[in-house]
C-alpha positions in Angstrom: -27.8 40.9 -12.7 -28.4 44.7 -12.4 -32.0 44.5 -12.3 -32.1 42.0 -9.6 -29.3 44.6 -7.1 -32.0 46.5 -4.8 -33.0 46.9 -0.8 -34.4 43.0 0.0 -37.8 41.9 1.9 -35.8 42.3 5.4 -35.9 46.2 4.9 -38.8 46.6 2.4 -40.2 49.7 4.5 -37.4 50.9 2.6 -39.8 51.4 -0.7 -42.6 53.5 0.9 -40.6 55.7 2.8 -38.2 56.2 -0.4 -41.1 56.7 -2.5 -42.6 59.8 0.1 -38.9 61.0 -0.9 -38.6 60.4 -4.1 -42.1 61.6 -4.8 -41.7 65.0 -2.7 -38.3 65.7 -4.7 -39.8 65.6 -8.0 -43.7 66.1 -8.1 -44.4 69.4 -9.8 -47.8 69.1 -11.0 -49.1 70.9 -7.9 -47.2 73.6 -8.1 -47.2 74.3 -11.9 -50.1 76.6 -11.5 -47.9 78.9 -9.6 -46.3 80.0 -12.8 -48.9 80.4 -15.1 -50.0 83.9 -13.9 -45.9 84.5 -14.5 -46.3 82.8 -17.7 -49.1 85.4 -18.9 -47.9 88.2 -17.4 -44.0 87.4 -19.3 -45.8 87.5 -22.6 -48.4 90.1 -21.8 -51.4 87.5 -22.8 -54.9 88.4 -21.7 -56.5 84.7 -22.5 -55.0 81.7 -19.8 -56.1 78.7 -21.9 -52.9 78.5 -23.9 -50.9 78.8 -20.4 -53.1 76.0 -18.5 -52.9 73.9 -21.9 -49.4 73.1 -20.4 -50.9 70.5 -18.0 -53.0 68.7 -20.6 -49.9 68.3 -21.6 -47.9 67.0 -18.8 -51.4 64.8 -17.7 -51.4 63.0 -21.1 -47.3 61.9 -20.5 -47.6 61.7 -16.6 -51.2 59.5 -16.2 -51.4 57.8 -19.9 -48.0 57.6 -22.2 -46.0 56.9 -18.8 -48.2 54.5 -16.3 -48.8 52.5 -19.8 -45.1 52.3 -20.7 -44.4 51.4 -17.2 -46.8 49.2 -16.5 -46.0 47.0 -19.5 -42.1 47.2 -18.1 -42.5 46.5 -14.6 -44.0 43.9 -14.0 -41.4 41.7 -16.4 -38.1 43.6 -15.8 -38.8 45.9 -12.3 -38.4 49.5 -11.9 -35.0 50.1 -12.7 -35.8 50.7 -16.6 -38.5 53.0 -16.0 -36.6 54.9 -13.7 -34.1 55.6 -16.1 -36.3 56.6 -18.6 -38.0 58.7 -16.6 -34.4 60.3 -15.6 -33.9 61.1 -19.4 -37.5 62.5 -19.9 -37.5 64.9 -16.7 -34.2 66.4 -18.3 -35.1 66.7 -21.4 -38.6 68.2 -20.0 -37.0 70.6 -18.3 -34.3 71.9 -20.3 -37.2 72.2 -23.2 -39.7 74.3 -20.8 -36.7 76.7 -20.6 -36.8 77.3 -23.7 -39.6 79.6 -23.7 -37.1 82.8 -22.7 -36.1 82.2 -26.0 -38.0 84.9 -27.4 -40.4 87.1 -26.3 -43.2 86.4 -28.5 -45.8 83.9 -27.2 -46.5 82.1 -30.2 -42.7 80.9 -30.9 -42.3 79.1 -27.5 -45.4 77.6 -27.4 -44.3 74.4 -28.6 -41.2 74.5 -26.6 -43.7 74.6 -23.3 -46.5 72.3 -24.5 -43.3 69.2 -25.5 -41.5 70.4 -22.7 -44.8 69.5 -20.6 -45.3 66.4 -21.9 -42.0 65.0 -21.6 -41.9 66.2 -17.5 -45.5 64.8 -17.4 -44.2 61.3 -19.2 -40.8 61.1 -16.5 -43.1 61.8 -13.4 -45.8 59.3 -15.4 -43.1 56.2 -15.8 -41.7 56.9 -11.8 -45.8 56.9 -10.6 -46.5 54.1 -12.8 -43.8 52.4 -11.2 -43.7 53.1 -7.3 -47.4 52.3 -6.8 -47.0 48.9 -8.8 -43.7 47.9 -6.8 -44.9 49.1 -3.1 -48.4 47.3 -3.4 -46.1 43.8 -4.2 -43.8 44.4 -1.2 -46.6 45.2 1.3 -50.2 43.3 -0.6 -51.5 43.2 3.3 -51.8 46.7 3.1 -51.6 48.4 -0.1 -53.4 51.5 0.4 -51.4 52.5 3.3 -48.2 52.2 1.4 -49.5 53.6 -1.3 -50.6 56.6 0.9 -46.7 57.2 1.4 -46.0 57.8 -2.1 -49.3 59.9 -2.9 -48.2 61.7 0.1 -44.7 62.6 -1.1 -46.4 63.9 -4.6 -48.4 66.4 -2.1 -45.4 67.5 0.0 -44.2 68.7 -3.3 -45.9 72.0 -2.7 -44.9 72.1 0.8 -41.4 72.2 0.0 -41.2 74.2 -3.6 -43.6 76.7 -2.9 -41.9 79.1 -1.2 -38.9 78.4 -3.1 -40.3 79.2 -6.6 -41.7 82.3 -5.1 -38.4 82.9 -3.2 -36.0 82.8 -6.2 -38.9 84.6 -8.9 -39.3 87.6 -6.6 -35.8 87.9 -5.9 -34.2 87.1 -9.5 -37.2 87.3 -11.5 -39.2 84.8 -13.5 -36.1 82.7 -15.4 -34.4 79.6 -16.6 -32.9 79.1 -12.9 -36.3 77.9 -11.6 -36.4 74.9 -14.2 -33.2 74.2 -13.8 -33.6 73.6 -9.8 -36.3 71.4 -10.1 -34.2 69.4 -12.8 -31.3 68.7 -10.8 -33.0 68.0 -8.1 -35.2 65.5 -10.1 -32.5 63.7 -11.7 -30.3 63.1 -8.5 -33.2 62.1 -6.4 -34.0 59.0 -9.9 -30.7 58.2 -10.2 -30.2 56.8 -6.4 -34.1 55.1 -6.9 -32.6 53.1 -10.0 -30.0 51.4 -7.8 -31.8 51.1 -5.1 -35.7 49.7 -6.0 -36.0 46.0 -7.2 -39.3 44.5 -7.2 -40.1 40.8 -5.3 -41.2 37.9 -7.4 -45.2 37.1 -7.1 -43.7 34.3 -5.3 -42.7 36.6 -2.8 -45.5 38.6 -2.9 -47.6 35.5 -2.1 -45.6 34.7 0.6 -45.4 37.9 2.5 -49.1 37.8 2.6 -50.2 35.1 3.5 -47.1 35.1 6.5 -48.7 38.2 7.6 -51.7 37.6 7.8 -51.1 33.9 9.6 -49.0 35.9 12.0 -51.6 39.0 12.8 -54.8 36.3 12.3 -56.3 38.6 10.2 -58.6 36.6 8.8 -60.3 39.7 7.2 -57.2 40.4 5.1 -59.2 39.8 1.4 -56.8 37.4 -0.7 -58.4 38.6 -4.1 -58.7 36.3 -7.3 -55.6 37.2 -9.6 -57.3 38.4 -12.5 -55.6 38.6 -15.3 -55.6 42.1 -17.9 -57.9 40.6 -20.1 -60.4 38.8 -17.0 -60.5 42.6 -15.4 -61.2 44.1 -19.0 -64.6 42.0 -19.1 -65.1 42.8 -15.8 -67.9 45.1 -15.0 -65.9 46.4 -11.8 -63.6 47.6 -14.1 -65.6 49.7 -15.9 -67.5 51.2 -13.0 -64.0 52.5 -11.4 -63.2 53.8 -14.7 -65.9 56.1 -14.7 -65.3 56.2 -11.1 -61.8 57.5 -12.0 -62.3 59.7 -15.1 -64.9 61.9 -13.5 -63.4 62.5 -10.0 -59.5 63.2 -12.0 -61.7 65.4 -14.5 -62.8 67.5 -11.3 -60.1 66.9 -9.2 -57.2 69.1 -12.1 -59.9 71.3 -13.2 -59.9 72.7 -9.9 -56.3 72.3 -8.8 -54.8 73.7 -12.0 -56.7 76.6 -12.2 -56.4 77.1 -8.8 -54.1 80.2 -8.5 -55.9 81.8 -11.2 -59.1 81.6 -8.8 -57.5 82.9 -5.9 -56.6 85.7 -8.0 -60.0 86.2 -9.1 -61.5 86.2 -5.9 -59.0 88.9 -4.5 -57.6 91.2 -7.5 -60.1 93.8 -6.5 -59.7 93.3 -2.5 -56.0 93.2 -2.6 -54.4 93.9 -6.5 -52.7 90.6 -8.6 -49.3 91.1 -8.0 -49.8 90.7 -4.0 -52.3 87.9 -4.8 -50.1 85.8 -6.8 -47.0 86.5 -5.5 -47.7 86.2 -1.4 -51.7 84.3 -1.0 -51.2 81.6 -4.0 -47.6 80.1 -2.7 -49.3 80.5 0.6 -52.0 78.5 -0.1 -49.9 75.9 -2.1 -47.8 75.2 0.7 -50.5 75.0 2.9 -53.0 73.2 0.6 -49.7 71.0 0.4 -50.3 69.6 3.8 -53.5 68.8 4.0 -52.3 66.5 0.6 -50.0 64.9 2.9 -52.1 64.0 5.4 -54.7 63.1 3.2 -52.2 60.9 1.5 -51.3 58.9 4.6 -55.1 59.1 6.1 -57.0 57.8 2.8 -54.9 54.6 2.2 -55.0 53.9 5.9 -58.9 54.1 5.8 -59.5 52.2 2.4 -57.3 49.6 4.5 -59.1 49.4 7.8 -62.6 49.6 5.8 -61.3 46.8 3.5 -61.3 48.0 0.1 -62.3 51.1 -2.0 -66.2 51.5 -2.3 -67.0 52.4 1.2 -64.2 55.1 0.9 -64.5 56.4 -2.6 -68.1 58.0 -2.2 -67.1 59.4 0.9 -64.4 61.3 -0.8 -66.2 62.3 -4.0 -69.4 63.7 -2.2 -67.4 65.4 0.6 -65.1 67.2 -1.7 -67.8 68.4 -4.2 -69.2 70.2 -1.2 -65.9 71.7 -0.3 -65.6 72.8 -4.1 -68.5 75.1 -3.6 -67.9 76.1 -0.4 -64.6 77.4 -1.5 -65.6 79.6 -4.8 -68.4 81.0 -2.2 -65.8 82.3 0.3 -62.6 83.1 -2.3 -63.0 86.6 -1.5 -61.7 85.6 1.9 -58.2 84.6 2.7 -59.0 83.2 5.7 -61.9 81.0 4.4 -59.8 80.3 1.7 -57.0 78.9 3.8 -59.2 77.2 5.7 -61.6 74.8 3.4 -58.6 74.7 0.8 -57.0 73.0 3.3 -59.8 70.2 4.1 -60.5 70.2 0.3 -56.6 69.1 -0.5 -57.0 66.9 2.4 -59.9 65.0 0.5 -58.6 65.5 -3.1 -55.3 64.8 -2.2 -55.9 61.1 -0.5 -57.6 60.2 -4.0 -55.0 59.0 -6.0 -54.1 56.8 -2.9 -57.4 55.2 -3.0 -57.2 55.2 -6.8 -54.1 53.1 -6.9 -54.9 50.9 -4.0 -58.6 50.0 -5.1 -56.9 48.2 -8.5 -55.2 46.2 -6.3 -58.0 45.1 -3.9 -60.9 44.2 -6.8 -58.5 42.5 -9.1 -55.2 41.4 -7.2 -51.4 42.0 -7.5 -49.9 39.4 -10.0 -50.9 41.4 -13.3 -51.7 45.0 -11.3 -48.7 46.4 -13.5 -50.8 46.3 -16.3 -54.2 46.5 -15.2 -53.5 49.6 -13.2 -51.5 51.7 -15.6 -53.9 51.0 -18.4 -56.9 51.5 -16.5 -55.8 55.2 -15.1 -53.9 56.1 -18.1 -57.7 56.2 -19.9 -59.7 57.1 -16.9 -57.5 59.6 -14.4 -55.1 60.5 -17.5 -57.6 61.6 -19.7 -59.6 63.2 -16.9 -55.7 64.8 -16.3 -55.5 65.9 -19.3 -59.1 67.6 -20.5 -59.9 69.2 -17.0 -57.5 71.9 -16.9 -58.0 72.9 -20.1 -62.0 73.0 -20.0 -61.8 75.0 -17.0 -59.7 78.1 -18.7 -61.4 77.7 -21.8 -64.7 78.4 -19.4 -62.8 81.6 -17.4 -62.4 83.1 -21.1 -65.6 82.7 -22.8 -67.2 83.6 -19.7 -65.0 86.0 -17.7 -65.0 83.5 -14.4 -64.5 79.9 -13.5 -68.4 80.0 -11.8 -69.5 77.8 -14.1 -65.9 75.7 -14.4 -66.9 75.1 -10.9 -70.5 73.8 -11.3 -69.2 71.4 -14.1 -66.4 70.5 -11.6 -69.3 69.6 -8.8 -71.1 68.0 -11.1 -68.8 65.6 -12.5 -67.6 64.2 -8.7 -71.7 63.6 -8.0 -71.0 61.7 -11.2 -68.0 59.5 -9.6 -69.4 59.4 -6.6 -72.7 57.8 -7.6 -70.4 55.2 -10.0 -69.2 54.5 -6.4 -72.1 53.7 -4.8 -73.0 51.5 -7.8 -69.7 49.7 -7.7 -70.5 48.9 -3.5 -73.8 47.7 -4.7 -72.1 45.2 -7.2 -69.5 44.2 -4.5 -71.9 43.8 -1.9 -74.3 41.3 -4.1 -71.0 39.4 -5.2 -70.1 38.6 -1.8 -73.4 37.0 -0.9 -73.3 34.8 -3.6 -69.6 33.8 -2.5 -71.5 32.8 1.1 -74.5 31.0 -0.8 -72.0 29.2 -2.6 
């Protein structure tokens, strides 16, 4: 059958390294900040919460509609009908964004760039869903690593389409072409994916873990209980990495989506918008962009070696709440700028890698489709989807994003607390488990 065609277990570092690819070809939520300052300027608005609206948006399709529809897929059928759902969502994303040159008046495209949103956020949301469900089953000795390589690809996005998008907008203005780039791109990249990707049987699964670990003598390799959906629900792990998750994601796109409008803030007087937006922000996108890829690989390595998320989560809350403030203190220097957004994207950017990989580790890989998708579809994707919009809404009632950035700081003390609580819980389960 179709759905069984795909790369086998002899060449399964074929998934990770595909899903870097794949993920780097079609990620866009990093860099759709770099348009809204395009997007206000076009339609001569004043106010930005309309513009950032867009990735509530794309966070509701990309981290709850899609991980849930895929989850509840993938784990029965395998990847290839997500992937081709996602193909017809990215397109019909796309060509709807476009849309908006339409007319000039702001409030007749703004439905055209809110669905649009959504239906690139749900294609990306059904390939995410997917990759991080079938990569943990083909490697469960190492999950977070492997999941690093897709998280990774998601922040190479920036590296590569940064200077692009500001390539093609300064030289042929702010247009359809831009959309349309991305789409192909996206929809060539899925459509190889879909023949390619199968996912192994939990027999397999099983297998490949407990052969790897016989033949490494890892005894510390942790063969969790195989919870199912309904056993994680009631368990209180659960419910302390949801918190875990909704807080940090709440932080984490408050800051990143706003992000080019608070580079602009700290420098419009220093060195004028235009020359802020159209040379500094792609800049520090691209750069930003590999600090995420590093931090992609370098979190789920960690979370690996350490043996599982709550010694690692903490680290990366607290750490990067520091770096939040740190960089709104300095944003009226490029330098400084450049230089702590690059440690903060190398935090932020290796937390959807522990995200994905810590599911795996507390409740195990025979139900993760589910467990995973639903869990971050109503902890990270509703942290997604309200972040970016409470931080504009904050720049214009205020005038600034200072206190956007306090309730951004706040919020990761939050998850990274729920963190420590979770280690606490872990740490008094496990001397029962000797005692017993």
């Amino acid at each position: 059958m179709f759905f069984d065609v795909g790369v086998e277990e002899n060449k399964r570092w074929f998934y990770p390294i595909s899903a870097f690819l794949i993920s780097a070809g079609i990620s866009v939520m990093q860099i759709w900040t770099i348009f809204y300052p395009y997007v206000q300027d076009h339609f001569n608005l004043e106010t930005v919460t309309t513009v950032v609206l867009a990735s509530t948006f794309t966070g509701i399709g990309g981290m709850v509609f899609g991980p849930i529809i895929a989850g509840l897929i993938v784990d029965k059928y395998g990847p290839k009908i997500p992937f081709i759902l996602a193909i017809l969502f990215v397109a019909l994303g796309y060509y709807t964004v476009s849309e908006i040159f339409s007319s000039d008046i702001w409030a007749s495209v703004l439905s055209f760039w809110f669905a649009g949103s959504f239906f690139i956020g749900l294609g990306q949301g059904l390939y995410a869903g997917t990759y991080a469900t079938v990569v943990a089953k083909w490697f469960p000795e190492k999950p977070g690593t492997v999941t690093g390589f897709g998280v990774a690809g998601v922040f190479t996005a920036p590296i590569i389409y940064s200077p692009i998008v500001a390539f093609m907008i300064r030289s042929h203005g702010f247009n359809k072409s831009v959309f349309f780039l991305l789409a192909g791109i996206a929809i060539v990249i899925l459509m190889v994916a879909t023949v390619t990707w199968k996912s192994p049987s939990h027999d397999q699964t099983s297998k490949i873990l407990k052969n790897k670990t016989f033949k490494k003598e890892k005894t510390e390799v942790r063969v969790s209980r195989e919870f199912t959906f309904k056993e994680a629900f009631k368990d209180v792990q659960f419910w302390v990495l949801f918190v875990c998750f909704i807080c940090s994601s709440f932080a984490f796109m408050l800051f990143v989506q706003n992000s080019s409008l608070i580079i602009i803030e700290g420098l419009e007087n220093s060195m004028g918008i235009e020359y802020a937006r159209g040379v500094i922000v792609p800049l520090f996108l691209t750069i930003a962009g590999v600090g995420g890829l590093i931090g992609g690989f370098a979190w789920g390595f960690v979370i690996d070696k350490l043996g599982g998320p709550w010694k690692t989560l903490p680290v990366i809350y607290f750490s990067t709440g520091i770096l939040i403030i740190l960089f709104y203190i300095s944003y009226h220097s490029v330098v400084l700028i450049i230089i702590i957004g690059f440690l903060l994207y190398l935090g932020l950017n290796g937390e959807p890698t522990a995200h994905y990989a810590s599911v795996s580790y507390v409740f195990g890989r025979k139900y993760l489709g589910k467990i995973m998708t639903v869990l971050q579809a109503f902890s990270v994707g509703l942290g997604i989807a309200v972040g970016p919009f409470v931080g504009a809404y904050i720049k214009d009632i205020t005038g600034g994003y200072f206190w956007a950035i306090i309730l951004a700081v706040v919020f990761r003390i939050a998850a990274g607390i729920s963190a420590l609580i979770g280690l606490k819980i872990s740490k008094r389960r496990e001397r029962l488990e000797i005692s017993n």
